[in-house]
VMD Tcl script that draws the C-alpha trace (Angstrom):
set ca {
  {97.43 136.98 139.95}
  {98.91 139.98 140.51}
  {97.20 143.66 141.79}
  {98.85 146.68 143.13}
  {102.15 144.64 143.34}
  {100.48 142.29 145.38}
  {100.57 138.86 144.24}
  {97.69 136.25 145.24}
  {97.84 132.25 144.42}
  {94.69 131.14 143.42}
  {94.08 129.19 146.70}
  {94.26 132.53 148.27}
  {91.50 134.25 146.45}
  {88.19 134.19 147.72}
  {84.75 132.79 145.61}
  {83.01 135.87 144.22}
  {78.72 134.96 144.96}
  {76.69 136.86 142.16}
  {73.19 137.18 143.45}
  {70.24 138.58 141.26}
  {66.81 139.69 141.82}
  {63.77 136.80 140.90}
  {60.51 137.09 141.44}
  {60.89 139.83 144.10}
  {63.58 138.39 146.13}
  {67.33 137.79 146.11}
  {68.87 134.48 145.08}
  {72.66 133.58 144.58}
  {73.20 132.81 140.67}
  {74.71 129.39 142.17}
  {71.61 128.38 143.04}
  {69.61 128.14 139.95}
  {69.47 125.23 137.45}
  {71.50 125.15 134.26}
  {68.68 126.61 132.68}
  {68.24 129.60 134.39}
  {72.17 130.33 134.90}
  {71.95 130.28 130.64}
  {69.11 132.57 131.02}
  {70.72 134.92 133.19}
  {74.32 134.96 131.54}
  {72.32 135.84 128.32}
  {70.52 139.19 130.19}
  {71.65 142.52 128.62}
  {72.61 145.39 131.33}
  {71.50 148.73 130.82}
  {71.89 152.03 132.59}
  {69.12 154.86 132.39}
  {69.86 158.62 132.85}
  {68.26 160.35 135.42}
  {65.96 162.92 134.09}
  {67.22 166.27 132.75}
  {70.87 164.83 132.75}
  {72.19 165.29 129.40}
  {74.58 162.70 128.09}
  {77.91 164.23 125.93}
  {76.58 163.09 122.70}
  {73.38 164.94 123.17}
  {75.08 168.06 124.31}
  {77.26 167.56 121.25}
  {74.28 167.23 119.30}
  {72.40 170.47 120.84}
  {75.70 172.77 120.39}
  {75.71 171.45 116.40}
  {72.14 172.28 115.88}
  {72.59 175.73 117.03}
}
mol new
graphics top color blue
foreach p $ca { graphics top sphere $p radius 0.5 }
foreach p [lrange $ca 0 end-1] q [lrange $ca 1 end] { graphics top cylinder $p $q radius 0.2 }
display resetview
């Protein structure tokens, strides 16, 4: 793999640990049973706006209207 010009062998690279939130505490991803790893892989991200920020589209949308 190469970055920036640099150029890592995969014995160089070091183990990226996902951890998640359950039940009000944090767990590596590792951890959990086949199950639960499905269950999380499956989970849909989403990002909120905070409030009064205006995305482009709805600016967009506000200059059309007027």
């Amino acid at each position: 793999m190469t970055v920036n010009g640099i150029e890592l062998k995969d014995e160089e690279r070091t183990r990226c640990e996902v951890w998640t939130r359950v039940m009000g505490y944090h767990r590596p991803v590792s951890a959990f049973n086949a199950g639960k790893q499905s269950e999380h892989s499956d989970r849909v991200s989403f990002s909120e706006q905070p409030s009064g920020v205006q995305t482009q589209r709805a600016r967009r949308r506000q200059a059309e209207a007027a």
